[in-house]
N, C-alpha and C positions, 0 to 999 in steps of 0.2 A: 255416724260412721261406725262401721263394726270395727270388732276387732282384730280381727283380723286384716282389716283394711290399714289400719293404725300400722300393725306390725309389720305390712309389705311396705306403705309410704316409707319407715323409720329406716327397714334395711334398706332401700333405696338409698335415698336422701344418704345416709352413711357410706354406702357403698360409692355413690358420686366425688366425692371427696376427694382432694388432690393437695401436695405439698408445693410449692413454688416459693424458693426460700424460704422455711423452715414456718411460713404463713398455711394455713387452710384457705381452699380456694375451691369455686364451682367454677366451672364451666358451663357460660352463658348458653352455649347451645343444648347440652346435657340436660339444663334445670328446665330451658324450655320443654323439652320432652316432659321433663318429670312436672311440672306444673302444667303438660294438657293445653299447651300453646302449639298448635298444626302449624302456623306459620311464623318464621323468624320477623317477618317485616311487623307484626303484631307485636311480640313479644319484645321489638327495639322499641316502641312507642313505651310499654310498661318499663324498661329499663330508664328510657328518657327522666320518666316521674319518679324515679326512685333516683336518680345522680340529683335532679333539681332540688328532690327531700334533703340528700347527703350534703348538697353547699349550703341549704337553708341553713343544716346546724351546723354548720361551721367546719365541715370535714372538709377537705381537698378530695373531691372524685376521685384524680389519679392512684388515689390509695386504695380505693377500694373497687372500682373497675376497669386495672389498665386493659387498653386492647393486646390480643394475642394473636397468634395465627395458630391454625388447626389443622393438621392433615387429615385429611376422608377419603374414604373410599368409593372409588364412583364406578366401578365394575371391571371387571378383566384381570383384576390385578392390578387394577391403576389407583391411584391419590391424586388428588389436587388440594392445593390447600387454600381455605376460609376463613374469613374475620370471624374472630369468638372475643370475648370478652372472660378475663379470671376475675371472681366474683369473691369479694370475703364475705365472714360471717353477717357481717353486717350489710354491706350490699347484696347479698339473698333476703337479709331481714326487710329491707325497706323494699325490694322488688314484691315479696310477697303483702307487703301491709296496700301496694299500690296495686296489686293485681286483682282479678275477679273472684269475689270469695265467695261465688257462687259453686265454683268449681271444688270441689271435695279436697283435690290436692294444695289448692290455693291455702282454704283454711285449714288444712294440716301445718303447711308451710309458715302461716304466719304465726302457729303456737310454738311449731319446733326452731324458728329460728332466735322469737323472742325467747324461748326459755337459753338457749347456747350462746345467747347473745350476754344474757344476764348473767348465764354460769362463767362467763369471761370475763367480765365486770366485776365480779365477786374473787375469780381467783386472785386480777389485779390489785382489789382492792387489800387480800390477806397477803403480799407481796410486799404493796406498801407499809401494814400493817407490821408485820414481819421484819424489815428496814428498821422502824419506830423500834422496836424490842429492843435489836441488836445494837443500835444506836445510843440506846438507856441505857446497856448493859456494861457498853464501852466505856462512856462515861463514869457510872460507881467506878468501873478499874483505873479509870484513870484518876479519878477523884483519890478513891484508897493509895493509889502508888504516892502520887503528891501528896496525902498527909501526911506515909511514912517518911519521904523525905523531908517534909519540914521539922516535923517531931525531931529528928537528928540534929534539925539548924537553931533547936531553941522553940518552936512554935509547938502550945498546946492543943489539944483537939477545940478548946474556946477561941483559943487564936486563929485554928483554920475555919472553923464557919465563919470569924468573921472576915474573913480574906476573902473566901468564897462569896459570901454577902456583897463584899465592895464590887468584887468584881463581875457580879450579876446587876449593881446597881450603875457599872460602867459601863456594860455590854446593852441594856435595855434601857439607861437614863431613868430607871426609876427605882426605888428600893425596896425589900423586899415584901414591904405588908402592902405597899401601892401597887406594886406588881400581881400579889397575890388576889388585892381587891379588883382589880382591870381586867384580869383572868377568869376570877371566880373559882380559885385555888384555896379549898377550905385550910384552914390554920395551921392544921394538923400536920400536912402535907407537902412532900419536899416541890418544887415548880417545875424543877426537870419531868416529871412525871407525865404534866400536862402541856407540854409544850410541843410543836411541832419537831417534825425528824433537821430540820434544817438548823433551829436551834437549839436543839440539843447538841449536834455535832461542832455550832459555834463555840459554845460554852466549853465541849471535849476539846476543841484545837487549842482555846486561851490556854488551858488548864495545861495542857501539854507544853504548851512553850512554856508555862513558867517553871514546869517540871523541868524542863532542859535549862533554863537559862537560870536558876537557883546555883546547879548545880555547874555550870558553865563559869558562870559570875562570881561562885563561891560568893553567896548570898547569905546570911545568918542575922537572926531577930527577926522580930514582927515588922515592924517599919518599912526594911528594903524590899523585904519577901510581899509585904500588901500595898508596895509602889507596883513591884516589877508587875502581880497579877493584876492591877488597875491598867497599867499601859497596855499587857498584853490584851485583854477584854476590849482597849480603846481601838485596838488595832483591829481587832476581829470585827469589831463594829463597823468600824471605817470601811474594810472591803464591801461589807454587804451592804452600806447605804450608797456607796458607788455604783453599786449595780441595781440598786432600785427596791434594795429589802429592808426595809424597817424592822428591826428585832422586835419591839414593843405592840406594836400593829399588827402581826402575823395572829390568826382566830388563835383562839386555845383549844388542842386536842382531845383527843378522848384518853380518859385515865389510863395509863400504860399497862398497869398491873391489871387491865378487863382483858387483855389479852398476852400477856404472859404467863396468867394461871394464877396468880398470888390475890 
């Protein structure tokens, strides 16, 4: 394929594009043209193989080919309106992995939608990544605000790791060199770092209540201050095994600071 052919498919293909709730969407009859399908009754058989591809992995169809209606033009000034299909990124991708890649526009189609398909995947995936950051970040602020308050109650910065300590070995049931071995969190290394966004933000809620309830409770010494943070941990635990999360069992993440810049 010249190039020139590349760069009319691409404005094409770009040009076709439509917003329906704030999603990208083709329109099934549009792509037909643009993929060199002459007749729709053909073109429904290729959509057929590409919803059957989309439930094989586990998508819901309705997400990615509701039907629509279309108005056309059918001469004089007149419309009538047609069943169309709005098409996402995705349902183009698998129409075209199903369709005849004899066709020139075919196999344009199948490289341009895999490549949009994976730049979407990717954006998703620095999104989530992104969550993870600000997740870690809140945590030290919260961690920092709680040492300063306990320092005021009597508790030295030796006192606060070891509160912190208890209360990671109450929130996860294991302590902290088990934890780090089950991880594979070298020694060096604080655990928050490589944990998932979900516990990370465990560990932020405990830490916050016992910053409010220190000071609530008017709490002072080591003792009451590494009860209160061992209950509050026990409690955070307790929601998420209710709902089917195991702190301990969640994989261990990738190093926080590979994507924070540190």
């Amino acid at each position: 394929m010249k190039t020139e052919e590349i760069k009319q498919l691409f404005s094409q293909f770009e040009a076709a594009v439509a917003e329906i709730e704030g999603i990208e969407c083709w329109s099934a009859r549009e792509l037909q043209v643009l993929l060199g399908y002459s007749k729709w009754e053909n073109f429904e058989k290729v959509i057929q193989k590409a919803k059957d591809a989309c439930k094989n992995a586990g998508e819901l169809t309705e997400n990615h080919f509701p039907d629509v209606r279309k108005m056309v033009e059918i001469g004089s000034n007149t419309e009538r309106q047609i069943d169309d299909i709005a098409l996402t990124r995705y349902a183009c991708y698998l129409i075209a992995q199903n369709g005849d890649s004899r066709k020139e526009a075919i196999a344009f189609a199948q490289n341009y939608f895999a490549v949009q398909t994976r730049r979407a995947e990717l954006v998703e995936q620095r999104l989530l990544e992104y969550e993870r950051v600000k997740a870690r970040e809140k945590l030290s602020q919260t961690e920092k605000q709680l040492s300063g308050i306990l320092y005021e109650r009597g508790v030295d910065n030796q006192g606060f790791a070891l509160i912190r300590s208890k209360g990671d070995q109450a929130l996860f049931r294991l302590n902290t060199q088990m934890l780090k071995k089950k991880m594979g969190v070298p020694e060096n290394r604080p655990i928050a770092d490589f944990l998932p966004t979900i516990s990370i933000k465990a560990k932020d809620l405990a830490a916050e209540m016992t910053g409010l309830n220190v000071q609530s409770k008017d709490l002072k010494g080591q003792n009451p201050i590494e009860n209160e943070h061992i209950e509050n941990n026990k409690a955070v635990r307790s929601m998420l095994t209710q709902r089917g999360i195991v702190p301990e069992n969640l994989p261990t993440a990738e190093d926080v600071k590979k994507y924070n810049g540190n």
